[in-house]
N, CA, C and O of each residue as an XYZ file, in Angstrom:
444
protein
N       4.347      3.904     12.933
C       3.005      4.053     12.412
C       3.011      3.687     10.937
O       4.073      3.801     10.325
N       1.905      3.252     10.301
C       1.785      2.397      9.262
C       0.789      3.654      8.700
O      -0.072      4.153      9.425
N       1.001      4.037      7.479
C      -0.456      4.647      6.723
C      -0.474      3.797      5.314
O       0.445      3.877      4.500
N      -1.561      3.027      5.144
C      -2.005      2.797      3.763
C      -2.905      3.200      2.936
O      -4.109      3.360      3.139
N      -2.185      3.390      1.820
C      -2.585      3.839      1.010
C      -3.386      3.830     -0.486
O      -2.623      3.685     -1.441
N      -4.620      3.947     -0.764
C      -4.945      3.472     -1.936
C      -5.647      4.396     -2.996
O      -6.191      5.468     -2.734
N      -5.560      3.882     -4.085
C      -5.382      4.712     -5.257
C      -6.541      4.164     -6.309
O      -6.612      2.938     -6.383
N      -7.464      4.933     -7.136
C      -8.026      4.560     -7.937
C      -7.376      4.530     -9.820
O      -7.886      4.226    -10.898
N      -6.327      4.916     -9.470
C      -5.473      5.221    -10.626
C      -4.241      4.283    -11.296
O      -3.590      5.297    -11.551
N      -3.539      3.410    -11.700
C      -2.918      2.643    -12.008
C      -2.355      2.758    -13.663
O      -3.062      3.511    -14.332
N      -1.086      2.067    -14.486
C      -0.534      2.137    -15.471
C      -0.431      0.901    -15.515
O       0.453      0.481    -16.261
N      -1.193     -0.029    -14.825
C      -1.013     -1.866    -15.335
C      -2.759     -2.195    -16.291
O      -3.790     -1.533    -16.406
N      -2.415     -3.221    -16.676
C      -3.642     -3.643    -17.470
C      -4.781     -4.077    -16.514
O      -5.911     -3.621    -16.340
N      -3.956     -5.350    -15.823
C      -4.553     -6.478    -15.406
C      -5.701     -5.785    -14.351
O      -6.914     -5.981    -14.411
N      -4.938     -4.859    -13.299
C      -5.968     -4.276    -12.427
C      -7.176     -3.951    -12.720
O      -8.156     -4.068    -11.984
N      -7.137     -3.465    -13.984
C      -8.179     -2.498    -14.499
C      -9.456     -3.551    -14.717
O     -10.611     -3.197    -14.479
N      -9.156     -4.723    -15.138
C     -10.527     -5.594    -15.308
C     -10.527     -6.022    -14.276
O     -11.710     -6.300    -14.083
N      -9.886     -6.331    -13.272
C     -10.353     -7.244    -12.058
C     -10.358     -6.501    -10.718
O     -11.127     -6.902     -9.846
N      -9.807     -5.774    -10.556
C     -10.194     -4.461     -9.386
C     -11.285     -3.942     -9.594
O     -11.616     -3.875    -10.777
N     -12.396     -3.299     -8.384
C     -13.279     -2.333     -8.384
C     -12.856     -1.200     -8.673
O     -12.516     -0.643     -9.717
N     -12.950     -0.784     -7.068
C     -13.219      0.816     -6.709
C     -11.546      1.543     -6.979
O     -11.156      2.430     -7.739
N     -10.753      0.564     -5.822
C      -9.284      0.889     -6.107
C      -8.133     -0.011     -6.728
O      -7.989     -1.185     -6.389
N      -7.533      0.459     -7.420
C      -6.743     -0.040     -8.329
C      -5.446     -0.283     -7.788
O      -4.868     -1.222     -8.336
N      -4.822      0.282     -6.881
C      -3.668      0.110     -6.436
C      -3.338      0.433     -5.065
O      -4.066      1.375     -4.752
N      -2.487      0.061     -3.958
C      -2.500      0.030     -2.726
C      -1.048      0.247     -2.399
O      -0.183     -0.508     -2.844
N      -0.784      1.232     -1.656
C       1.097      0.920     -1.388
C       1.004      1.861      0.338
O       0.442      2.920      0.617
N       1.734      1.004      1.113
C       1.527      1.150      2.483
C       2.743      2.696      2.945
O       3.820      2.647      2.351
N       2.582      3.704      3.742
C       3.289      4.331      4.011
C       3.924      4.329      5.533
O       3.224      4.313      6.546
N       5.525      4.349      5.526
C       6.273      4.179      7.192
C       6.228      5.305      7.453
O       6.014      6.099      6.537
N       6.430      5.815      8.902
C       6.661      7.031      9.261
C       7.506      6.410     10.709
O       7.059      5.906     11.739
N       8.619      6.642     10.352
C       9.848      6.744     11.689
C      10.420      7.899     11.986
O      11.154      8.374     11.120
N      10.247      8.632     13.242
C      11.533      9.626     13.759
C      11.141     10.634     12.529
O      12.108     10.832     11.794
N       9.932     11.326     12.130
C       9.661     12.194     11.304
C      10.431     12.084      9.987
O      11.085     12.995      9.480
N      10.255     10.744      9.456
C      10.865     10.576      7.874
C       9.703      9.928      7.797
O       9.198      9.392      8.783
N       9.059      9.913      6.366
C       7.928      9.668      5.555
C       8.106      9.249      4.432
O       8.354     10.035      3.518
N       8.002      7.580      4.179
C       8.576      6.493      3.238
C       7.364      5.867      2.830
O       6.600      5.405      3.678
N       7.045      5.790      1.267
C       6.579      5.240      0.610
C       7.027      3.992     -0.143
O       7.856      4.133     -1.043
N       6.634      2.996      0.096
C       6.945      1.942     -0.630
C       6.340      1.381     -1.610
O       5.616      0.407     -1.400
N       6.512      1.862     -2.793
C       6.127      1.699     -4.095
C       6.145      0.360     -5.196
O       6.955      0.272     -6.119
N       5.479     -0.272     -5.007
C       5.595     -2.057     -5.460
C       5.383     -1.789     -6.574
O       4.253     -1.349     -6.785
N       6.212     -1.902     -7.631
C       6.377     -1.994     -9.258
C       5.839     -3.453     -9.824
O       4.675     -3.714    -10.131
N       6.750     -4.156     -9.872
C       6.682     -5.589     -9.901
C       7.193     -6.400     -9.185
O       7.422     -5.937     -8.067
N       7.578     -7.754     -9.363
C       8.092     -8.928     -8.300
C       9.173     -8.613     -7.850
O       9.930     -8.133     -8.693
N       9.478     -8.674     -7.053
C      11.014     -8.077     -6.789
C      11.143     -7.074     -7.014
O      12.327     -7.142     -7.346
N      10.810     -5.729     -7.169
C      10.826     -4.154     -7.114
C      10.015     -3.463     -6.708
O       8.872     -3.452     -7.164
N      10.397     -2.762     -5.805
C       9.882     -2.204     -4.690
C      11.151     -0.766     -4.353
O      12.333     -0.640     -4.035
N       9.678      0.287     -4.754
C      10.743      1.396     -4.735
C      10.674      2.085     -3.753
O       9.473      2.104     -3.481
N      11.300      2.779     -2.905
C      11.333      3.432     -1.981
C      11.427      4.760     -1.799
O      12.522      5.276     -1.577
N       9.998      5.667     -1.888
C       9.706      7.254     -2.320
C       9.606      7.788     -0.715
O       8.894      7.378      0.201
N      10.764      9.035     -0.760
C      10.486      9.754      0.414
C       9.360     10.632     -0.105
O       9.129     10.922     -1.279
N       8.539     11.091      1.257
C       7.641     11.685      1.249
C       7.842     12.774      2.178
O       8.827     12.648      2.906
N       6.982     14.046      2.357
C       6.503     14.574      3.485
C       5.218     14.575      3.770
O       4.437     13.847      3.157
N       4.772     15.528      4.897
C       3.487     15.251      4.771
C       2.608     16.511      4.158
O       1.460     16.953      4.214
N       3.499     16.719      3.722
C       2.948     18.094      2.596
C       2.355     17.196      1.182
O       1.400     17.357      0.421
N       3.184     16.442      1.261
C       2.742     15.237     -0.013
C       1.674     14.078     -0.014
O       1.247     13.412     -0.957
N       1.370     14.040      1.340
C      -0.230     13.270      1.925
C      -0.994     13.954      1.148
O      -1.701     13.644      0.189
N      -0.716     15.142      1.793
C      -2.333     15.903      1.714
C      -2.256     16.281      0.151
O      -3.317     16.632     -0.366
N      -1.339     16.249     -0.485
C      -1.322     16.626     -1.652
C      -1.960     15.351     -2.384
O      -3.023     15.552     -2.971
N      -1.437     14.106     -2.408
C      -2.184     13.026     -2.808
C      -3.824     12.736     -2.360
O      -4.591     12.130     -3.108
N      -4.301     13.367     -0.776
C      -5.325     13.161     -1.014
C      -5.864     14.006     -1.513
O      -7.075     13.930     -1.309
N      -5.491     15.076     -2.277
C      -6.609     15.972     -2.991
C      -6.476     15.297     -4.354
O      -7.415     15.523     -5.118
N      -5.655     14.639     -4.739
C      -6.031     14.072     -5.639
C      -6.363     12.361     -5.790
O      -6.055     11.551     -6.664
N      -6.884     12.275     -4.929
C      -7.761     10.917     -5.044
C      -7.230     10.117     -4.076
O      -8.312     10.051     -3.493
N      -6.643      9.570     -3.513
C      -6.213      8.803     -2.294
C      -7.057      8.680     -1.335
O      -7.732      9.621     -0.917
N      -7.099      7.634     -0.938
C      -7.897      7.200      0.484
C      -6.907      6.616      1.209
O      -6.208      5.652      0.899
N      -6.900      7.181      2.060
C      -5.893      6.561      3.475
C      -6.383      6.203      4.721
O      -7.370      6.727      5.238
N      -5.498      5.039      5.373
C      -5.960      4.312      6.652
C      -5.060      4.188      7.503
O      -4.023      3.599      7.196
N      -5.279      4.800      8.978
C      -4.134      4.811      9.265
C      -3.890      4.050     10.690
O      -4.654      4.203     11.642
N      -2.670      3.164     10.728
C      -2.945      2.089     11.884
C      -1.812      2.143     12.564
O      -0.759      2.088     11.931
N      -1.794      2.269     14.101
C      -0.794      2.543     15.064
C      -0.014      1.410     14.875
O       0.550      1.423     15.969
N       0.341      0.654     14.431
C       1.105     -0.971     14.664
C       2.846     -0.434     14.003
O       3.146      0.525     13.291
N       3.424     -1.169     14.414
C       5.085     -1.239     13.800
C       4.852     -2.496     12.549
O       4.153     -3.496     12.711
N       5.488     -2.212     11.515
C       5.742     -2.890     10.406
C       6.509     -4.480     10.735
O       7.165     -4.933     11.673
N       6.157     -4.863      9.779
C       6.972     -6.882     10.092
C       8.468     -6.170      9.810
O       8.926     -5.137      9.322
N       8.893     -7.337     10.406
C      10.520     -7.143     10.592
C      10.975     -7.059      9.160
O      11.662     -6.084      8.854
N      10.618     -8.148      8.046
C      11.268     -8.772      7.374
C      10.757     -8.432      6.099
O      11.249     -8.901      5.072
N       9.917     -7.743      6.097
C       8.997     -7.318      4.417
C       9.701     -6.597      3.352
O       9.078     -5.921      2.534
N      11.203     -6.737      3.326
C      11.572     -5.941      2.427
C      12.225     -7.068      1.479
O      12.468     -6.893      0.285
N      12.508     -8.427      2.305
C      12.115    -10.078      1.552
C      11.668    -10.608      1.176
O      12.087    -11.652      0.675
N      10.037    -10.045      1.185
C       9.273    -11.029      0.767
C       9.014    -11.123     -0.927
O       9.213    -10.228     -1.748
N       8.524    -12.455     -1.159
C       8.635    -12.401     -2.731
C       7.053    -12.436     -2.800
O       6.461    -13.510     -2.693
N       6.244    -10.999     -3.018
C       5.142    -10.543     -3.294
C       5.148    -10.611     -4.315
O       6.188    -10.284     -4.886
N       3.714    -11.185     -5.310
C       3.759    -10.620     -6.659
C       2.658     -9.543     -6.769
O       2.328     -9.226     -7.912
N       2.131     -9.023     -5.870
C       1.387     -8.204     -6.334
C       1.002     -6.546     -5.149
O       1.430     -6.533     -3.994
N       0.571     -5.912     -5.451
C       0.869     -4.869     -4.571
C       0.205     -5.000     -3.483
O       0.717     -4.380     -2.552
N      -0.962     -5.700     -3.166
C      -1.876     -6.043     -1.842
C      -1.020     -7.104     -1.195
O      -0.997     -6.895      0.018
N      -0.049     -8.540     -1.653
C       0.217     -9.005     -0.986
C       1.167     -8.639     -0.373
O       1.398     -9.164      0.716
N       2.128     -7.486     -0.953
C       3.097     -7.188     -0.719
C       2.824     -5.862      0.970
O       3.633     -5.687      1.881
N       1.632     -5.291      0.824
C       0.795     -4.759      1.779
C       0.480     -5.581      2.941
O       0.755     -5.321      4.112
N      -0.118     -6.586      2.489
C      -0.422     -7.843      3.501
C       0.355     -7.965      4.240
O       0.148     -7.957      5.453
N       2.123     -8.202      3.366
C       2.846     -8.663      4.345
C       3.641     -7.478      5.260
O       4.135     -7.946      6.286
N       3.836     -6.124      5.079
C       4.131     -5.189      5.647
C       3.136     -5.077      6.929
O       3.662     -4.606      7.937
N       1.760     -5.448      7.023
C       0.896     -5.185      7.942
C       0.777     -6.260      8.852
O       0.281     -6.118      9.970
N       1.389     -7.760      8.241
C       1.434     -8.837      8.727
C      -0.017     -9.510      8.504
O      -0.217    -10.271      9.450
N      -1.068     -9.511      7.632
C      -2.068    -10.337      7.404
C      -1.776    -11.317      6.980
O      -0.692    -11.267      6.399
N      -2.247    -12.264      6.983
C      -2.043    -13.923      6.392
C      -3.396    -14.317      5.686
O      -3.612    -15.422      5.189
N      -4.315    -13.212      5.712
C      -5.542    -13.666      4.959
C      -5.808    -14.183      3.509
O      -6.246    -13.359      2.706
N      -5.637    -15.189      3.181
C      -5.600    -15.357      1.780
C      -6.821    -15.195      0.650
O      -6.749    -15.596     -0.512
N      -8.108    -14.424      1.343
C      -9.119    -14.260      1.095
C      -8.950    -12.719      0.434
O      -9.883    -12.330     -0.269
N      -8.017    -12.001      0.595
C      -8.282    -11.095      0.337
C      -6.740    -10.622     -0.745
O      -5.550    -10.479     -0.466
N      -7.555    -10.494     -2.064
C      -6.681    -10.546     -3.134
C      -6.614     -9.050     -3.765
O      -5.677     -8.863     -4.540
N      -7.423     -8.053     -3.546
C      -8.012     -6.889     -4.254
C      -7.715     -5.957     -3.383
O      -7.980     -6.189     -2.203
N      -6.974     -4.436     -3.821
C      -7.059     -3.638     -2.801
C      -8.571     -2.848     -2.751
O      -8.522     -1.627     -2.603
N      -9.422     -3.255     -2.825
C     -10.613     -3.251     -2.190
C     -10.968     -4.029     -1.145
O     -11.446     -3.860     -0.023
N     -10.602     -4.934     -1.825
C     -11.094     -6.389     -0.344
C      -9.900     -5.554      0.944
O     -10.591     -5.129      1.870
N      -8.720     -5.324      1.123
C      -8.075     -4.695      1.621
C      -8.346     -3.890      2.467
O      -8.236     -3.948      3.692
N      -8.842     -2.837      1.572
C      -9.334     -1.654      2.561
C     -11.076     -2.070      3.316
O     -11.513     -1.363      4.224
N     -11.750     -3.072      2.863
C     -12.748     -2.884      3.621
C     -12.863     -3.942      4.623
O     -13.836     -4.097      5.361
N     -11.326     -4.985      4.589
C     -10.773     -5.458      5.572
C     -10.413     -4.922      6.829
O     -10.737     -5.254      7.970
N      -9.541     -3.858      6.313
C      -9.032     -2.413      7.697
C     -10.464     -2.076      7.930
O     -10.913     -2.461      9.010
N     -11.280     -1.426      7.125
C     -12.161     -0.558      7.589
C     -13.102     -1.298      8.705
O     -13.997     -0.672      9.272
């Protein structure tokens, strides 16, 4: 199971003028009751935050919107050379849409 995740909150510049509603997007795994966040820093870094799900609900009280989609993750997304945190989403979910650059456009893609 796939949960993604998005955030109106961010520590980069660039988002802040060209994002709407949400500023940042990072997809969550859940295998065999372990709860993995994958945290896209920059190009090539990508951090990997265990979670529980004591820590969902804790993030959504503080601002998170989550979506949550029965599918298994791409094989290979821990390769890809994403530069940014939606494409790097994209490719964990397997979209190829190149229309959609914003984790807004994102989520009202899922939605």
């Amino acid at each position: 199971m796939i949960i993604i995740a998005f955030s109106d909150k961010t520590s980069k510049i660039l988002p802040r003028f060209f994002c709407k509603k949400f500023l940042h997007v990072a997809p969550i795994l859940i295998n065999n009751d372990k709860v993995c966040m994958y945290q896209f820093v920059s190009k090539n870094n990508i951090r990997k935050v265990s979670l529980k799900m004591r820590d969902i609900r804790v993030l959504n009280m503080n601002g998170w919107k989550f979506i949550y989609l029965p599918q298994m993750p791409q094989y290979d997304f821990h390769n890809m050379r994403a530069i940014t945190c939606v494409q790097f989403t994209k490719n964990v979910i397997g979209i190829k849409n190149w229309r959609i650059q914003t984790p807004y456009g994102l989520y009202k893609y899922l939605k």
